[in-house]
N, CA, C and O atoms as a DFTB+ gen file, in Angstrom:
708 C
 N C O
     1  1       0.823      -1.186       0.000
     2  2       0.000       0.000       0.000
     3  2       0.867       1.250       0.000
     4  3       1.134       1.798      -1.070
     5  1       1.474       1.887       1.561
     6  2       2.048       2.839       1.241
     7  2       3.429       2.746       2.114
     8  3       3.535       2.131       3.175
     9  1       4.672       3.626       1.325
    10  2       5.423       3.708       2.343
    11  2       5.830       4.730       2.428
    12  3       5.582       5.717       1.736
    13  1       6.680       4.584       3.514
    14  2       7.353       6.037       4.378
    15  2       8.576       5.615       4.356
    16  3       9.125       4.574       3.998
    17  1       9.052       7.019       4.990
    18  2      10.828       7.019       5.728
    19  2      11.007       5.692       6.836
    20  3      11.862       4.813       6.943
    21  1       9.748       6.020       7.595
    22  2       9.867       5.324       8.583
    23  2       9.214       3.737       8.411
    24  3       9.749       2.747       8.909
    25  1       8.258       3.712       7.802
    26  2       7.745       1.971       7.750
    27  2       7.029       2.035       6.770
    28  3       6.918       3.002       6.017
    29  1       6.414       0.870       6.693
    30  2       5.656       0.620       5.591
    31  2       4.215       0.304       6.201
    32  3       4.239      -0.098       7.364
    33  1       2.974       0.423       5.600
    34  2       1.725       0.037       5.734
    35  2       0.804      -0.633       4.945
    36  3       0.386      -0.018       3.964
    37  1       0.352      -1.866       5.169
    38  2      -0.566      -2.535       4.529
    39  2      -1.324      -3.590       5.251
    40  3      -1.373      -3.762       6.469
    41  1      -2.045      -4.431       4.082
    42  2      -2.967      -5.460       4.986
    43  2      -2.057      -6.631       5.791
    44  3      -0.903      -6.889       5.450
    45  1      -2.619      -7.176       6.702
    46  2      -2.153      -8.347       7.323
    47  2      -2.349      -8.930       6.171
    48  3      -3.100      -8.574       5.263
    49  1      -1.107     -10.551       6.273
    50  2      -1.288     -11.342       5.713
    51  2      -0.943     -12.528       6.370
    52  3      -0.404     -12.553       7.477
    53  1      -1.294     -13.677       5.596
    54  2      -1.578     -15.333       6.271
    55  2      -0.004     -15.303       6.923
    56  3       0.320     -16.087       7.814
    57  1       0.711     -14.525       6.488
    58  2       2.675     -15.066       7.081
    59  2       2.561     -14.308       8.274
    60  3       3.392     -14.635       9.122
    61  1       1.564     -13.135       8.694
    62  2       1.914     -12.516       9.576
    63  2       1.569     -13.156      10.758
    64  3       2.402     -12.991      11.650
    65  1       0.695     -13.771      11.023
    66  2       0.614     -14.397      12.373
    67  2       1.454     -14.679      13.261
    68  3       1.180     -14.440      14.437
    69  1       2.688     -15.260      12.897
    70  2       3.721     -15.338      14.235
    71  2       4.052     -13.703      15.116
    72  3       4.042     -13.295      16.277
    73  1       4.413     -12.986      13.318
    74  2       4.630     -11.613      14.017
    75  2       3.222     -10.736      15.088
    76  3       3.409     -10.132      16.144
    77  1       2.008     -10.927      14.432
    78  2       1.209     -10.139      15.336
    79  2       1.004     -11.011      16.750
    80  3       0.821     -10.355      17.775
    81  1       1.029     -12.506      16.838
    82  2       1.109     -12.645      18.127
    83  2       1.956     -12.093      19.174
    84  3       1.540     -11.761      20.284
    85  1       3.520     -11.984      18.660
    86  2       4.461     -11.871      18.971
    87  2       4.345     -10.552      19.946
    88  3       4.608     -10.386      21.137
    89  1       3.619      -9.318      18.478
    90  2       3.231      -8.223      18.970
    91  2       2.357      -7.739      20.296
    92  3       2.383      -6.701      20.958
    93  1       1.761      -8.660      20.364
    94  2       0.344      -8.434      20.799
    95  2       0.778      -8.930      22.300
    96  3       0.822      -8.093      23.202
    97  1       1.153     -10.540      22.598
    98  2       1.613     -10.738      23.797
    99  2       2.730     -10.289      24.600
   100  3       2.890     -10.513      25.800
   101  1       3.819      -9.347      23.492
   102  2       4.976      -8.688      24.212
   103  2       4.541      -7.295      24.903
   104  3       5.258      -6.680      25.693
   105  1       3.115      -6.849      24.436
   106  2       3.225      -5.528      24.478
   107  2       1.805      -5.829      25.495
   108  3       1.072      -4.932      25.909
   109  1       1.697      -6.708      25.663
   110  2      -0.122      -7.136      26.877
   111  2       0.021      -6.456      27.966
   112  3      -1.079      -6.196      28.453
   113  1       0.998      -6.001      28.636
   114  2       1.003      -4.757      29.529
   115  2       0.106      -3.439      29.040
   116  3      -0.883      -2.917      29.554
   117  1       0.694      -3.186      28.099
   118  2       0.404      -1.521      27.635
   119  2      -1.252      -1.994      26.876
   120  3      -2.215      -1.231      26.951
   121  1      -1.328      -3.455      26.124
   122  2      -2.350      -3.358      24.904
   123  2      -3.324      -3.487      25.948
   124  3      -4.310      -2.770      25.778
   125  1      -3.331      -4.517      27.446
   126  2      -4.681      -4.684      28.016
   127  2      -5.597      -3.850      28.631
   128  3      -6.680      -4.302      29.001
   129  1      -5.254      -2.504      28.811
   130  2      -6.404      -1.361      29.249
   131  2      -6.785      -0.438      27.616
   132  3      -7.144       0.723      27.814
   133  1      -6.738      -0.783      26.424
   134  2      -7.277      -0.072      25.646
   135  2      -7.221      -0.676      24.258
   136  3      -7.674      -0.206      23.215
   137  1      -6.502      -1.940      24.477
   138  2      -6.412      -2.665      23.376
   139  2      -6.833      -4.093      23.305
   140  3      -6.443      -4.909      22.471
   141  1      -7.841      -4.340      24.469
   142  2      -8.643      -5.047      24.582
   143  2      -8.851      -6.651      24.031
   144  3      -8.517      -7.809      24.284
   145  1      -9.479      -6.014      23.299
   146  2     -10.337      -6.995      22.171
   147  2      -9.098      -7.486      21.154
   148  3      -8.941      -8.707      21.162
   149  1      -8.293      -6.819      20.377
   150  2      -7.665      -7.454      19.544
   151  2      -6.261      -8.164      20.502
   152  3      -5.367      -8.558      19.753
   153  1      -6.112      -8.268      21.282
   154  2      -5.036      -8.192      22.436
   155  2      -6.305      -9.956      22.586
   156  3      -5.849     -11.049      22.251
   157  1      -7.175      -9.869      22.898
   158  2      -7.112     -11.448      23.475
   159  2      -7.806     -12.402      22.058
   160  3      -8.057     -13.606      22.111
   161  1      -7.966     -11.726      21.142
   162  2      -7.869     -12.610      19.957
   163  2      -6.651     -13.219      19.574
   164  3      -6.541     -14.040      18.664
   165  1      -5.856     -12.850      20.203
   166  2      -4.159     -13.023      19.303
   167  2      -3.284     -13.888      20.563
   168  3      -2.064     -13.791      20.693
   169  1      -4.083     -14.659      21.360
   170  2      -2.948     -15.337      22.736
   171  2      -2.279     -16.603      22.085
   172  3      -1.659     -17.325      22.867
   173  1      -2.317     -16.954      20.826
   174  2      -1.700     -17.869      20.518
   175  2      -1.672     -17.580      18.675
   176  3      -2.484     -16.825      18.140
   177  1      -0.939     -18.090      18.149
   178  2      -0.028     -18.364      16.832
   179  2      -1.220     -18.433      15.802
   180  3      -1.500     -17.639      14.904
   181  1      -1.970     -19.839      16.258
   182  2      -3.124     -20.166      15.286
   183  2      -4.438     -18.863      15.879
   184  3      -5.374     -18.692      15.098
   185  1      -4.440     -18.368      16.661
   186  2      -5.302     -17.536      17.173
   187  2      -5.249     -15.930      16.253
   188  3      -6.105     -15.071      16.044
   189  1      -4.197     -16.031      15.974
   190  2      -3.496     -14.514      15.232
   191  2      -3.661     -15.183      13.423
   192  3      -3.653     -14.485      12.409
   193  1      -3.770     -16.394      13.478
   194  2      -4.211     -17.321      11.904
   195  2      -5.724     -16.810      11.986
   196  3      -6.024     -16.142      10.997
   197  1      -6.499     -16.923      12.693
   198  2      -7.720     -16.667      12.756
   199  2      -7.960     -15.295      12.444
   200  3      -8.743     -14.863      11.598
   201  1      -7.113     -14.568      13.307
   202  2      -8.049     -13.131      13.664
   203  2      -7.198     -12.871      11.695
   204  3      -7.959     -12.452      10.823
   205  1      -6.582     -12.996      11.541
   206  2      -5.988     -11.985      10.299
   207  2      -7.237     -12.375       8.983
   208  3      -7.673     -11.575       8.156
   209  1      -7.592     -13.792       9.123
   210  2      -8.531     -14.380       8.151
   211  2      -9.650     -13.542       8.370
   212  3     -10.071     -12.904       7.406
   213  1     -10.228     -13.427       9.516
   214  2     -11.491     -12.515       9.707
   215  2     -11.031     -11.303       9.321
   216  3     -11.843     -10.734       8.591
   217  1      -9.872     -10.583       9.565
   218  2      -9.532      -9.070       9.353
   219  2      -9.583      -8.750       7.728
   220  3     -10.039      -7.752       7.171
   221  1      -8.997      -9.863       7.184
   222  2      -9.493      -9.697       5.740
   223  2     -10.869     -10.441       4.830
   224  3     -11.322     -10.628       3.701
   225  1     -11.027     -10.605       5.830
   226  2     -12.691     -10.946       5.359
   227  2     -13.845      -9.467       5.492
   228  3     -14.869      -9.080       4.929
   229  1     -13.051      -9.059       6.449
   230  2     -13.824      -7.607       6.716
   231  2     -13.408      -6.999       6.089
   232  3     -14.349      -6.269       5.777
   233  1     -12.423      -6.615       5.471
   234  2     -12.074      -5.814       4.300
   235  2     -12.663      -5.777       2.742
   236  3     -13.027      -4.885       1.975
   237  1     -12.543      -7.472       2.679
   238  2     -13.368      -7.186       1.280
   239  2     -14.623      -6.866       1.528
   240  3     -15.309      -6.286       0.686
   241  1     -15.118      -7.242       2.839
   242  2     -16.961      -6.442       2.922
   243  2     -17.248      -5.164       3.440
   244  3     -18.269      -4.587       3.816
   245  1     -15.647      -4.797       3.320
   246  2     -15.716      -3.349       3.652
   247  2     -16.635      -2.790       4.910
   248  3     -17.267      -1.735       4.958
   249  1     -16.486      -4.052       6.135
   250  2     -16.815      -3.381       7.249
   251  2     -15.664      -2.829       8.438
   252  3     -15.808      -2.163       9.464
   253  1     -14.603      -3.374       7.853
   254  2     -13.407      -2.774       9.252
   255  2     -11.864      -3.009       8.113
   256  3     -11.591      -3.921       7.332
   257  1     -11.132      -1.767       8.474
   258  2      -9.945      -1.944       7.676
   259  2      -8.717      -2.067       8.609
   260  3      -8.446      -1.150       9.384
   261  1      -7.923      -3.272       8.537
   262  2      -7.000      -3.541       9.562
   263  2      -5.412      -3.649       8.914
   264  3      -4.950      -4.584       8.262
   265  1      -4.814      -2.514       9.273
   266  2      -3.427      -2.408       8.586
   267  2      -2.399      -2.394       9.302
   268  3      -2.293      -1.599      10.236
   269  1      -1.537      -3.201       9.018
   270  2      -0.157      -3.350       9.574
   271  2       0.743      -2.251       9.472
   272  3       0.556      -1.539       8.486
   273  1       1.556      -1.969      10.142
   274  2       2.475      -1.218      10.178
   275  2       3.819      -1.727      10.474
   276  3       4.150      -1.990      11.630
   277  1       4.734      -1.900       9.308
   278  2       5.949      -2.642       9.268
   279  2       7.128      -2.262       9.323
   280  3       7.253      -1.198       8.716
   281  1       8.235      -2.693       9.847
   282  2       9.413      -1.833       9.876
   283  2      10.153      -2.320       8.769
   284  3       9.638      -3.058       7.928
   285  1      11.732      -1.822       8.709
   286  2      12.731      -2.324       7.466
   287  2      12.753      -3.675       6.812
   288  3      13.148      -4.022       5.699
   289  1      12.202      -4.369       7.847
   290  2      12.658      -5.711       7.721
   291  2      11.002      -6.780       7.484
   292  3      10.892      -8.003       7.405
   293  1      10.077      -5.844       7.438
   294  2       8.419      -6.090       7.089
   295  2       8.168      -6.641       8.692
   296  3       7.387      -5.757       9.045
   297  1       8.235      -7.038       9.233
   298  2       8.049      -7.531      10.663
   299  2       6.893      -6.207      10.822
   300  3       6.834      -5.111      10.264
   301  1       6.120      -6.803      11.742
   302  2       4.825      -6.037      11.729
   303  2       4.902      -5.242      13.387
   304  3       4.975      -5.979      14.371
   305  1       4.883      -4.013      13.529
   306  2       5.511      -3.981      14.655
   307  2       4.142      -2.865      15.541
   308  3       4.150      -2.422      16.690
   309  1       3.219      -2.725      14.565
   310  2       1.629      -1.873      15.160
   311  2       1.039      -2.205      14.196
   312  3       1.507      -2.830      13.244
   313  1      -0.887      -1.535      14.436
   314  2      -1.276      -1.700      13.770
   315  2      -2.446      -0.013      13.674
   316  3      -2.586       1.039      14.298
   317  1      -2.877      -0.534      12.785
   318  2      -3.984       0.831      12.669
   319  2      -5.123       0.629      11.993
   320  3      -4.978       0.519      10.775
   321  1      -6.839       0.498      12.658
   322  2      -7.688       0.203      12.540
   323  2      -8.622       1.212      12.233
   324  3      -9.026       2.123      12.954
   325  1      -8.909       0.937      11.084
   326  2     -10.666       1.797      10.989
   327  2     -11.617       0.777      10.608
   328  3     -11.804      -0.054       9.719
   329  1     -12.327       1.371      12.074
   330  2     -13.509       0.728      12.287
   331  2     -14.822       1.822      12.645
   332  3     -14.721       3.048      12.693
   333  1     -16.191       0.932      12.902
   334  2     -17.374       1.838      13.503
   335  2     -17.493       2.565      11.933
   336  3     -17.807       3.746      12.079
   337  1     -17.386       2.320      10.973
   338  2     -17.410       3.183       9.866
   339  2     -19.372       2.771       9.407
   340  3     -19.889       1.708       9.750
   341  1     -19.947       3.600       8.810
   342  2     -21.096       4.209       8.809
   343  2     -20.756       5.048       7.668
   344  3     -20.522       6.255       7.614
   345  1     -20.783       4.090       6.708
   346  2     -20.806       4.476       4.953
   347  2     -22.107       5.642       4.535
   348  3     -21.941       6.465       3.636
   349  1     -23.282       5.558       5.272
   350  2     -24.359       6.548       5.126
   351  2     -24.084       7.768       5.786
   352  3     -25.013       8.573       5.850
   353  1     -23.233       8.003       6.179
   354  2     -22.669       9.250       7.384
   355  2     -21.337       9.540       6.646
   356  3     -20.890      10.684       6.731
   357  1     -20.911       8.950       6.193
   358  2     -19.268       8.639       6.006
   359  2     -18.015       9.066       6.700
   360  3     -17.039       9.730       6.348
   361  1     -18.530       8.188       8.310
   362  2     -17.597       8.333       9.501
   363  2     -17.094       7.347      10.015
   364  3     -17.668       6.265       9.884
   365  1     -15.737       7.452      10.830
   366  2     -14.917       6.168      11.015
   367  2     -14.245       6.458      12.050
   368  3     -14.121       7.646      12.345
   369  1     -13.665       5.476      12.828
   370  2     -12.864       5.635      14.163
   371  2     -11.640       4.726      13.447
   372  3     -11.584       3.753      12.695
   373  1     -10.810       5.511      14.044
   374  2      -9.386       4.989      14.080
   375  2      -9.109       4.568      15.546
   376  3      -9.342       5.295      16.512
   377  1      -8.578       3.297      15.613
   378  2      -7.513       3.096      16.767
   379  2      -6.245       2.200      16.172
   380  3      -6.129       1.486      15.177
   381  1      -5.242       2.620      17.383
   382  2      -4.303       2.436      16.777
   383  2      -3.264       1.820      18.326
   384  3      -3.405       2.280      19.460
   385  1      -2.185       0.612      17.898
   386  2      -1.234       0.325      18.591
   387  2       0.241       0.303      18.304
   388  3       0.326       0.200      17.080
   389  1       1.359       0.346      18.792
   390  2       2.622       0.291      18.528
   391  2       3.358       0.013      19.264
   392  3       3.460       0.595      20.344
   393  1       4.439      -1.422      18.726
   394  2       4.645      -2.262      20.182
   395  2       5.735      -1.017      20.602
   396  3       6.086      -0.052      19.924
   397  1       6.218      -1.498      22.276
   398  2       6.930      -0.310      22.918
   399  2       7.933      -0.043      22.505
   400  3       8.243       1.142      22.621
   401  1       8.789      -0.846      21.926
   402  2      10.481      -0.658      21.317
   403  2      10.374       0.316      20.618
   404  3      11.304       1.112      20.744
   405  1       9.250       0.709      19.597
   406  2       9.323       1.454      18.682
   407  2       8.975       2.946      18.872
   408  3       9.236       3.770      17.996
   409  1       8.284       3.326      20.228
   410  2       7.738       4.415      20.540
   411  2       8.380       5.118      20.616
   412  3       9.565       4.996      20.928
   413  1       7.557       6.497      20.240
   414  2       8.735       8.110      20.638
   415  2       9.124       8.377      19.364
   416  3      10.124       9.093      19.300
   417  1       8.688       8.056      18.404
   418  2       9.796       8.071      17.122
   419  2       8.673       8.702      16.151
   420  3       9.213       9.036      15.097
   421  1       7.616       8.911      16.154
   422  2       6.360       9.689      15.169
   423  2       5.874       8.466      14.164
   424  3       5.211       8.892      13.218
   425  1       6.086       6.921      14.178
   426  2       5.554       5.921      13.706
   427  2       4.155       6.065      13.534
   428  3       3.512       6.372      12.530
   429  1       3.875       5.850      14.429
   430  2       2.019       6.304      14.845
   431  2       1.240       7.509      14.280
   432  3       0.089       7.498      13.845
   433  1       2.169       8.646      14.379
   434  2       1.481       9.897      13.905
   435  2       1.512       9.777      12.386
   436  3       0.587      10.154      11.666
   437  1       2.857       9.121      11.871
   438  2       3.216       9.062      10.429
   439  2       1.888       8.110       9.744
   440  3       1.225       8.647       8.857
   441  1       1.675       7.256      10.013
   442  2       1.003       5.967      10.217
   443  2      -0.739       6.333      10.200
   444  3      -1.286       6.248       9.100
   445  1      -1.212       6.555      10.868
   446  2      -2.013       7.513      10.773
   447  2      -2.520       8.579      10.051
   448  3      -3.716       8.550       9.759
   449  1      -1.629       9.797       9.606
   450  2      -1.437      10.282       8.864
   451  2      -1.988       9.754       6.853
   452  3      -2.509      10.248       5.853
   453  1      -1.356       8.397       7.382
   454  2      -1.343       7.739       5.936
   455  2      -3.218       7.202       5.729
   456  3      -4.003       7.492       4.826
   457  1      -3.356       6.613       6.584
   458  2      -4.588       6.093       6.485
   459  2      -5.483       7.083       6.486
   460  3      -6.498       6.699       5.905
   461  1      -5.611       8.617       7.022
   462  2      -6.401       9.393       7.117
   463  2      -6.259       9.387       5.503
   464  3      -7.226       8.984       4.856
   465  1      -5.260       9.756       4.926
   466  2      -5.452       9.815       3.212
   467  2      -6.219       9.099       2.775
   468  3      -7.130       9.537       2.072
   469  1      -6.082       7.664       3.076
   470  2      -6.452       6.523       2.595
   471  2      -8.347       6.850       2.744
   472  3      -9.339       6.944       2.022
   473  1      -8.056       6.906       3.815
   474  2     -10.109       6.980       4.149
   475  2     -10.898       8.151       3.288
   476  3     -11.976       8.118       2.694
   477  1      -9.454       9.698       3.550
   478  2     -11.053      10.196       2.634
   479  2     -10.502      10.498       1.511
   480  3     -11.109      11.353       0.867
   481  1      -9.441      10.038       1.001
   482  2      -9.219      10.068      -1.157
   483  2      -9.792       9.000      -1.425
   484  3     -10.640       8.997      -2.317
   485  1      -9.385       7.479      -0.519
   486  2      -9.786       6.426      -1.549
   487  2     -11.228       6.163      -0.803
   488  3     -12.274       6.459      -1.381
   489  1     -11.221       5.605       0.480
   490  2     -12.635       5.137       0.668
   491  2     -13.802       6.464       0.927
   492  3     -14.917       6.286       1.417
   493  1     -13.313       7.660       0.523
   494  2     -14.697       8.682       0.403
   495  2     -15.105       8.722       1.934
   496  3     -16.207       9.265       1.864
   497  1     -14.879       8.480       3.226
   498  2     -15.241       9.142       4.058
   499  2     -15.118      11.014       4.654
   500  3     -14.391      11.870       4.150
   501  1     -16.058      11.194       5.814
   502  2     -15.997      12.593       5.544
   503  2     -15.681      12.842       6.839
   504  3     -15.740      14.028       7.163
   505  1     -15.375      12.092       7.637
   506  2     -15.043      12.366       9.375
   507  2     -14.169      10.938       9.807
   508  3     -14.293       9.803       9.347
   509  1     -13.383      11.371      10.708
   510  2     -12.657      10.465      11.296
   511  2     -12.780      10.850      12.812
   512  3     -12.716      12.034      13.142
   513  1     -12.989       9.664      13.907
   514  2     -12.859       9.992      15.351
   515  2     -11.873       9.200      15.987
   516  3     -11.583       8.043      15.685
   517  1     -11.451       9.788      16.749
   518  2     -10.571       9.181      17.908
   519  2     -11.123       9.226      19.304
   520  3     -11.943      10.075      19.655
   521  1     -10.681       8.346      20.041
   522  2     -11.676       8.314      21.622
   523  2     -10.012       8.427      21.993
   524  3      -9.128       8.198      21.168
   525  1      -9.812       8.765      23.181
   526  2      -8.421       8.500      23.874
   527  2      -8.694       9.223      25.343
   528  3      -9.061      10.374      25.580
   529  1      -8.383       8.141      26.235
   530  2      -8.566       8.524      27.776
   531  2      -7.307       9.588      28.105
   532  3      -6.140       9.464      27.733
   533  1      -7.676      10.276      28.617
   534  2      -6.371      11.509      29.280
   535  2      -5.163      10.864      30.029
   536  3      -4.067      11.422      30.088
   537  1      -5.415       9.735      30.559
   538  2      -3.763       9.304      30.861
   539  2      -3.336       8.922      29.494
   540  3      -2.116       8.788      29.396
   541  1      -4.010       8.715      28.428
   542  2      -3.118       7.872      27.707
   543  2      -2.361       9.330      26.430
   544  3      -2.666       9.466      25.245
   545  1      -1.539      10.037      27.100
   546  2      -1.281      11.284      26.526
   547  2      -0.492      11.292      25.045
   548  3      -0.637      12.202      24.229
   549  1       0.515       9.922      24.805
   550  2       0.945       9.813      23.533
   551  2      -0.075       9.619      22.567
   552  3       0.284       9.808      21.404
   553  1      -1.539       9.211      22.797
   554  2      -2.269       8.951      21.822
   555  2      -3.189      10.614      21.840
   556  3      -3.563      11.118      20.781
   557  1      -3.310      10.935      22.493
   558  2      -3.697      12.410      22.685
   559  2      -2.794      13.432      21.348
   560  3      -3.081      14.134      20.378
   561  1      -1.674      12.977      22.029
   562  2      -0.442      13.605      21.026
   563  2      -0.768      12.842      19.154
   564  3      -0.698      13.756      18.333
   565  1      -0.918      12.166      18.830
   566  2      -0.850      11.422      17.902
   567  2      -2.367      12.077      17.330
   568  3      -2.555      12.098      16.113
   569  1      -3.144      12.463      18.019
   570  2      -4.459      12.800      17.582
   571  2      -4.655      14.051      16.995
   572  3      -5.322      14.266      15.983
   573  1      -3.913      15.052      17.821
   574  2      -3.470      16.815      18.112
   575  2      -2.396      16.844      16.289
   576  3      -2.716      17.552      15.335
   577  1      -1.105      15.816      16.317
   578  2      -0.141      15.932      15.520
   579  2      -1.138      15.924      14.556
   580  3      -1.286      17.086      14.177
   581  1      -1.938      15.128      13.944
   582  2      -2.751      14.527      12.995
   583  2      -3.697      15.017      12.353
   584  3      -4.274      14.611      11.344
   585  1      -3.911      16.364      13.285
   586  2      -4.902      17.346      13.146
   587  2      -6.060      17.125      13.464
   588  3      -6.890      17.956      13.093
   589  1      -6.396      16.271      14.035
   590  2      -7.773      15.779      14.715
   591  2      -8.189      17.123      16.397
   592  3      -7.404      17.460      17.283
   593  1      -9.437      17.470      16.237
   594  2      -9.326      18.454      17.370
   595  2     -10.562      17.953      18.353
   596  3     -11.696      17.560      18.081
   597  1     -10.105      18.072      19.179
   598  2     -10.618      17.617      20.633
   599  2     -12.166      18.410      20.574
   600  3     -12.235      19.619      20.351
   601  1     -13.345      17.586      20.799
   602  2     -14.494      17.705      20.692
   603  2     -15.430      18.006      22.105
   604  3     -16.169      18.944      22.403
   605  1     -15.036      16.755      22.824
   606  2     -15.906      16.813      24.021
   607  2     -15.380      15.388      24.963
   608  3     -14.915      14.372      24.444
   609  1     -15.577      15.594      26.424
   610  2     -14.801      14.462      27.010
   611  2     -16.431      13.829      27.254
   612  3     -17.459      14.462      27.496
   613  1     -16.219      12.253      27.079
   614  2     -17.262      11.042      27.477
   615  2     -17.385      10.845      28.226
   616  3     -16.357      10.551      28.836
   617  1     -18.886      10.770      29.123
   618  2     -18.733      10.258      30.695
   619  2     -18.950       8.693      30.567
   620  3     -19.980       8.223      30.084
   621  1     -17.766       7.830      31.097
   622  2     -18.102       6.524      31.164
   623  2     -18.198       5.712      29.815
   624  3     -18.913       4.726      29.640
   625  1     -17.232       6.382      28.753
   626  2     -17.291       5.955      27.499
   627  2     -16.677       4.613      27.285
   628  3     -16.826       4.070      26.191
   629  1     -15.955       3.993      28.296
   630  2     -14.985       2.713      27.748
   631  2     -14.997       2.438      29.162
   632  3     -15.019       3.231      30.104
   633  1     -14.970       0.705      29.145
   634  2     -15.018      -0.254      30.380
   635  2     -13.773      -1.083      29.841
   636  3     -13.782      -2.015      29.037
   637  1     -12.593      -0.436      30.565
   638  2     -11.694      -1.221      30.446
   639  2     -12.055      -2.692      31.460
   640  3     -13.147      -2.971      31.955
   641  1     -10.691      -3.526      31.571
   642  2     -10.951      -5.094      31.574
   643  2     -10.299      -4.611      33.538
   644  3      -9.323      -4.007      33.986
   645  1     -11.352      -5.214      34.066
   646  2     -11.428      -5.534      35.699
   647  2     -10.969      -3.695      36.396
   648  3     -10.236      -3.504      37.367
   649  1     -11.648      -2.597      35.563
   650  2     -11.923      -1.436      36.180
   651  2     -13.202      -0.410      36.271
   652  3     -14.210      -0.822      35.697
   653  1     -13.257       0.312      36.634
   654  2     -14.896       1.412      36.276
   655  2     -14.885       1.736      35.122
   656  3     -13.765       2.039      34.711
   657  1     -16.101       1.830      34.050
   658  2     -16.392       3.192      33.278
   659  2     -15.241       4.043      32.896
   660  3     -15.329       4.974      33.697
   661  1     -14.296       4.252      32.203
   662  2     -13.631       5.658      32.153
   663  2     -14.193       6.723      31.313
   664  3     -15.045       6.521      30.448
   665  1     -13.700       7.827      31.590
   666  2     -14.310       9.076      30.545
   667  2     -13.708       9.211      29.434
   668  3     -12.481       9.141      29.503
   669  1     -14.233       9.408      28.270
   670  2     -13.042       9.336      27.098
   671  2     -13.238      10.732      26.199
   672  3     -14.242      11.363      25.867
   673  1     -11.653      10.939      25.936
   674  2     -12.035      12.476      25.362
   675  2     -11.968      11.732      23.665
   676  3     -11.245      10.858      23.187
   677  1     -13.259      12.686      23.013
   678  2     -13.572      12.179      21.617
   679  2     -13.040      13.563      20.929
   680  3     -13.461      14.699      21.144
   681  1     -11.631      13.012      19.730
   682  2     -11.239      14.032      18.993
   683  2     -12.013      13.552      17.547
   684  3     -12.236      12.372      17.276
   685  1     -12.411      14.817      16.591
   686  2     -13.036      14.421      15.820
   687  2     -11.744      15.328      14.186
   688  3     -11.080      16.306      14.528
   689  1     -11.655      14.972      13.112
   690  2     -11.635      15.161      11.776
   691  2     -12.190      15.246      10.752
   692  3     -12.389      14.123      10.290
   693  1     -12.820      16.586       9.696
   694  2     -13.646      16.270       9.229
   695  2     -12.786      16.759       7.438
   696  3     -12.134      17.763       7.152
   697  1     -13.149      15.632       6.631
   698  2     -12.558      15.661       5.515
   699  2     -12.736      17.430       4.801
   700  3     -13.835      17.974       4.691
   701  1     -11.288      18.149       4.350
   702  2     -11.652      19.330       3.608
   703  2     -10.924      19.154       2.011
   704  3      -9.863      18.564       1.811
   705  1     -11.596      19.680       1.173
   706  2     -10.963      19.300      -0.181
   707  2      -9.902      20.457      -0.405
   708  3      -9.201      20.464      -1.416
């Protein structure tokens, strides 16, 4: 799909499974309060065989777009999701992960960046959202860099795994030609 200075971006594929497990269980500290769901699809080898088959099954039905983010060596080292998309609205949420070795370096913002192209040149959307809780300030940052602007904070928007309700601040993007 596309590349950068810094990595490359495209779909998972059937080889990637060792790498996104790899990803997913090295980084289960940081992924299990906001990365949930794709974090316990992936606890094993054939489990990350699964989730990538469904991830591109949702792609060709164009309900969720799930892209890798690769370094020099293609090793898959984050990822970046648009999902919640609402083709009659033409709005989409991005979330996004990046295992820790790689952080601090504008991967994410770059990364991001790319897919916002992607959503409103190629797939015609007209808004992009981000949710991101206030401790989690690098994704705050990644939202701000990206040009996404802070809308309104959520009361009780996300139930992380064995805590309360948190509030989530919703940054929103809206496509300009």
């Amino acid at each position: 799909m596309k590349k950068s200075a810094l990595v490359k971006i495209n779909y998972l594929n059937e080889s990637d499974s060792e790498d996104l497990y790899h990803l997913m269980t090295s980084n289960a500290d940081i992924f299990n309060r906001f990365f949930t769901k794709t974090l316990s699809q992936n606890q094993s080898i054939e489990n990350s065989q699964l989730y990538i088959s469904n991830k591109n099954k949702e792609i060709e039905q164009k309900l969720e777009f799930t892209y890798a983010i690769r370094n020099k060596t293609n090793k898959v080292i984050g990822l970046v999701i648009l999902k919640e998309i609402h083709w009659d609205t033409g709005e989409g949420e991005l979330a996004y992960c990046l295992d820790k070795k790689h952080q601090g370096k504008g991967i994410i913002s770059q990364s991001v960046k790319t897919i916002i192209e992607t959503a409103f040149e190629e797939l015609k959307l007209k808004k992009l959202i981000i949710f991101a809780h206030s401790s989690n300030v690098a994704s705050i940052r990644v939202a701000e860099k990206t040009g996404f602007l802070w809308v309104k904070t959520l009361s009780k928007a996300y139930q992380p795994p064995n805590e309360a309700p948190l509030d989530m601040e919703l940054y929103e993007l809206n496509y300009e030609k």
